[in-house]
C-alpha positions as CSV (number, residue, x, y, z in Angstrom):
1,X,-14.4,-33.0,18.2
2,X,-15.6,-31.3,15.4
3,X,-18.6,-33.2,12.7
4,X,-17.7,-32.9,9.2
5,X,-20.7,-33.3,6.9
6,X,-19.6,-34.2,2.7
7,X,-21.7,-33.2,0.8
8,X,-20.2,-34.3,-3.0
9,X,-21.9,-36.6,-5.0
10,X,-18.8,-37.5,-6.6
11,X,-17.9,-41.2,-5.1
12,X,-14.2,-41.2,-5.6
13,X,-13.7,-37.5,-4.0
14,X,-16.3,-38.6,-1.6
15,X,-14.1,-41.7,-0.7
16,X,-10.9,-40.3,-1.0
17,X,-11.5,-37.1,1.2
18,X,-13.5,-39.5,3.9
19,X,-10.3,-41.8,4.2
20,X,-8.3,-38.4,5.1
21,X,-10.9,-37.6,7.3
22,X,-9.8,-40.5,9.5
23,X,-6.4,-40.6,9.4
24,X,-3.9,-38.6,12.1
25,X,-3.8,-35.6,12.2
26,X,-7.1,-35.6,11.7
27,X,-9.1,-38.2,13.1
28,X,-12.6,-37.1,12.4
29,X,-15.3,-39.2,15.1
30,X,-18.1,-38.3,13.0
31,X,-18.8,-38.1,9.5
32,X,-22.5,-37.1,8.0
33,X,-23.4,-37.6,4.5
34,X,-25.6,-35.0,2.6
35,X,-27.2,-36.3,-0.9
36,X,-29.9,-33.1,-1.2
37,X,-30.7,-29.4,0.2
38,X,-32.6,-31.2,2.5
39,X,-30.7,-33.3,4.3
40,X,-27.6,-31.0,4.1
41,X,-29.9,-28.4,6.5
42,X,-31.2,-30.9,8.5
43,X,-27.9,-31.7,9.4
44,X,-26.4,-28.3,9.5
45,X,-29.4,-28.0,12.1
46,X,-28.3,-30.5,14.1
47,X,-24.5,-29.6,14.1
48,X,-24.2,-25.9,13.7
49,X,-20.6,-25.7,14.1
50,X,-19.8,-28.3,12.0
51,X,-17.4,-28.4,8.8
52,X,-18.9,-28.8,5.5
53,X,-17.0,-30.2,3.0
54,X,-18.4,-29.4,-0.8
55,X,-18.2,-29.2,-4.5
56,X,-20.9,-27.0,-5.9
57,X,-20.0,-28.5,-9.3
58,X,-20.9,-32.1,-8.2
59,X,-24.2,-31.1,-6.1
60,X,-26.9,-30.3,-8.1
61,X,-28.7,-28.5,-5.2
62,X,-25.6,-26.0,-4.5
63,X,-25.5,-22.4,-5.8
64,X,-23.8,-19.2,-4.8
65,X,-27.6,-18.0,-3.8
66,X,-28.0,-21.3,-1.3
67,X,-24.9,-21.2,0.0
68,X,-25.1,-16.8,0.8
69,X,-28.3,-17.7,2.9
70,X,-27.1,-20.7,4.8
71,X,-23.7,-18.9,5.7
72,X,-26.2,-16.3,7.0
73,X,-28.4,-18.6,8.8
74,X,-25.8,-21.0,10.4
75,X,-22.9,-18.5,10.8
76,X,-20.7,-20.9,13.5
77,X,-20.5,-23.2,9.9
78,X,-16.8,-24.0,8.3
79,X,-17.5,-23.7,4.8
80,X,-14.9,-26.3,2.8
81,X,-15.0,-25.6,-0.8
82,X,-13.5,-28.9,-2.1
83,X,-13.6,-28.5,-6.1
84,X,-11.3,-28.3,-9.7
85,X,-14.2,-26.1,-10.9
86,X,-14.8,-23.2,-7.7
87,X,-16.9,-20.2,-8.9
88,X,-15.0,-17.1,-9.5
89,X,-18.3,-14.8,-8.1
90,X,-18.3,-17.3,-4.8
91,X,-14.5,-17.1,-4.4
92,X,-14.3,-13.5,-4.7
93,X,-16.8,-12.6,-2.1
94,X,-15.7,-15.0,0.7
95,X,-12.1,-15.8,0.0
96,X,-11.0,-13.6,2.8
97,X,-14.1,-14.8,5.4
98,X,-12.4,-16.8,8.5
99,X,-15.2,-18.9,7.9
100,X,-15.1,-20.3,3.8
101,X,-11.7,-22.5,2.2
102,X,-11.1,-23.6,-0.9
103,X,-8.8,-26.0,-2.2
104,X,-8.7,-27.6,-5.3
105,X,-9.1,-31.5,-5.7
106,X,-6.2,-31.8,-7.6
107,X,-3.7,-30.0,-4.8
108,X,-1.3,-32.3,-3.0
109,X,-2.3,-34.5,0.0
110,X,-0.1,-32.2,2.1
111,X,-1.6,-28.9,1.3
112,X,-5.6,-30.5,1.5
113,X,-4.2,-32.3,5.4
114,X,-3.4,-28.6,6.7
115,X,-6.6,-27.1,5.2
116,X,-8.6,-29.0,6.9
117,X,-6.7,-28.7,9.8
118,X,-7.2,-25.1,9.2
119,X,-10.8,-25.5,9.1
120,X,-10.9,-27.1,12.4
121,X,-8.9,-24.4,14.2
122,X,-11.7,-22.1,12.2
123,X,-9.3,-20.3,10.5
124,X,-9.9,-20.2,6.8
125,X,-6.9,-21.5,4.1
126,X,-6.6,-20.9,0.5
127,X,-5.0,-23.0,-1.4
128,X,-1.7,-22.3,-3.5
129,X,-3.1,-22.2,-7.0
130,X,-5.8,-20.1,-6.3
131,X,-4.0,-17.8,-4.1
132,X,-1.8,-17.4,-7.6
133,X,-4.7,-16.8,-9.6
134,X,-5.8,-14.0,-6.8
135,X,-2.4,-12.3,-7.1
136,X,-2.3,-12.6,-11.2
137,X,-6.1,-11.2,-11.4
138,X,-4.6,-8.6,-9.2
139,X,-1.4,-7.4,-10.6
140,X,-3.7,-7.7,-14.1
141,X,-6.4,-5.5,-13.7
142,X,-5.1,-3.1,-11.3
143,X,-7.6,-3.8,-8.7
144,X,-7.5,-1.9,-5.6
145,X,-9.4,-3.5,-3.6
146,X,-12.6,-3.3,-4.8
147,X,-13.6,-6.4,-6.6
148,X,-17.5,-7.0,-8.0
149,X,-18.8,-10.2,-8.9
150,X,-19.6,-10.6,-12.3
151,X,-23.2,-10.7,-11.1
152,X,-22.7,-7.3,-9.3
153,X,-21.2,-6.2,-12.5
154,X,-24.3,-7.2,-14.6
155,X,-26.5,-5.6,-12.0
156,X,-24.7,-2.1,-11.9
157,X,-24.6,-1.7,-16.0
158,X,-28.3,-2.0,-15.8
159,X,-28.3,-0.1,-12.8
160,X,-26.5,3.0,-14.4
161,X,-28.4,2.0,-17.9
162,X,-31.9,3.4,-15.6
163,X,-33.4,0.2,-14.9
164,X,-35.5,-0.1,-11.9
165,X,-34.6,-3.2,-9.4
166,X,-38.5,-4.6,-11.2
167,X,-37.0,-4.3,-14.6
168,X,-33.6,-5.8,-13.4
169,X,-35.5,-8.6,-11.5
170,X,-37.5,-9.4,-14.4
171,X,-35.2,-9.4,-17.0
172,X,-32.9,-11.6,-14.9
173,X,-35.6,-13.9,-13.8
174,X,-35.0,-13.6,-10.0
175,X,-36.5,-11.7,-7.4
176,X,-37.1,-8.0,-6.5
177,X,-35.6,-9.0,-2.9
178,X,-32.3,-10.3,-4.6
179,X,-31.6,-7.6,-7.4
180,X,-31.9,-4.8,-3.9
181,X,-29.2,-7.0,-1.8
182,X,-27.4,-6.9,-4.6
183,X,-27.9,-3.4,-4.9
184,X,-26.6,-2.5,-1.4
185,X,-23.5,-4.8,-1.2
186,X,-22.7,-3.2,-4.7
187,X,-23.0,0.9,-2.8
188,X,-21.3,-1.2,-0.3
189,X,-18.7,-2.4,-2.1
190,X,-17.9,1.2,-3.9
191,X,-18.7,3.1,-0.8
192,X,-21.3,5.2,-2.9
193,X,-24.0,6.5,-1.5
194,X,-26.7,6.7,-4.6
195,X,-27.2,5.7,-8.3
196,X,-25.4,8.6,-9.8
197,X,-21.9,7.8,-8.2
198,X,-21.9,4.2,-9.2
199,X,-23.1,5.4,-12.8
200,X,-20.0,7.3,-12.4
201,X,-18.0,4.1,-11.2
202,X,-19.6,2.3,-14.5
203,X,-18.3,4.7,-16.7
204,X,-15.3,4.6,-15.7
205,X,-14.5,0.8,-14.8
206,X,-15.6,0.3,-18.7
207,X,-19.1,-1.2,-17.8
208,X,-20.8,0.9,-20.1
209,X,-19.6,3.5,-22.5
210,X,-20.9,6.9,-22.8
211,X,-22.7,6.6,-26.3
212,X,-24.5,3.7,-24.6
213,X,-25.2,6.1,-21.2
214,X,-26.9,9.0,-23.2
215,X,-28.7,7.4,-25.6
């Protein structure tokens, strides 16, 4: 049987989620709590295949960041994004990992019952709203499959603009480390190979213009 650990500091969403938790199909044996970072890895490290149930919005200690490296470290984790508010940059870069859901709070009792029993088959389930708003962004911006964060879209304009990944770090207050990941999943992402193919990608997906480019 599979431990589900909530980590929400919103009491009725806490409650009401817990109460589902319990009921057929369902019928979780084991429920962990997580209030902080800190207890959410000690129990992660204790139950590395667990479920995690979540709302960034309502834990203060949650970011995209946090949540990139413990998916990396604990990768046997079901990733339950539980929220009215889910981050466009998170959703885009996992909604099609076997491994990360999300669901919005305010879906039917139906449709959040088979996500989680989605999760425990370890499948991953998107919910109906936001697979709509996946098919609109779609069908409205022409994407073929290539879709950066609006992070990695920050990054490559001062990319192609010459900055160094110093200058980029710096002026974004994060680290030299980061800004380079970044850096590769973006040349990943646009199956480029150096700086003047993405400036090239840039220029064309609108990121910059040229009058800003030459001067």
């Amino acid at each position: 049987m599979k431990t589900f650990i909530l980590t929400d500091n919103q009491d009725i969403a806490r409650i009401g989620i817990e109460f589902l938790l319990r009921q057929a199909p369902i019928q979780a044996e084991t429920i962990e709590k997580a209030g902080n970072k800190t207890e959410l890895e000690v129990l992660i490290g204790k139950y590395p295949d667990s479920i995690v149930i979540l709302d960034p919005a309502f834990s203060d200690f949650l970011n995209e960041n946090i949540l990139t490296g413990l998916h990396n470290r604990y990768p046997a984790i079901q990733w339950f994004v539980f929220s009215d508010n889910i981050d466009e940059d998170l959703l885009h870069q996992y909604y099609a990992n076997p491994r990360f859901s999300f669901v919005l709070k305010r879906c039917e009792v139906n449709e959040i019952n088979a996500a989680l029993k989605y999760a425990l088959k370890g499948e991953n389930f998107i919910c109906n709203p936001i697979t709509r708003m996946l098919l609109h962004y779609r069908r409205t911006t022409g994407n073929t499959g290539v879709h950066l964060t609006q992070t990695e879209k920050e990054i490559l304009k001062l990319i192609a603009l010459g900055r160094s990944a110093k200058e980029i770090a710096n002026e974004r207050n994060s680290s030299v480390y980061t800004i380079i990941t970044h850096k590769k999943n973006i040349f990943r992402k646009l199956e480029v190979n150096n700086i003047h193919e993405a400036t090239k990608y840039a220029l064309r997906a609108g990121l910059i213009d040229t009058i800003e480019y030459y001067i």
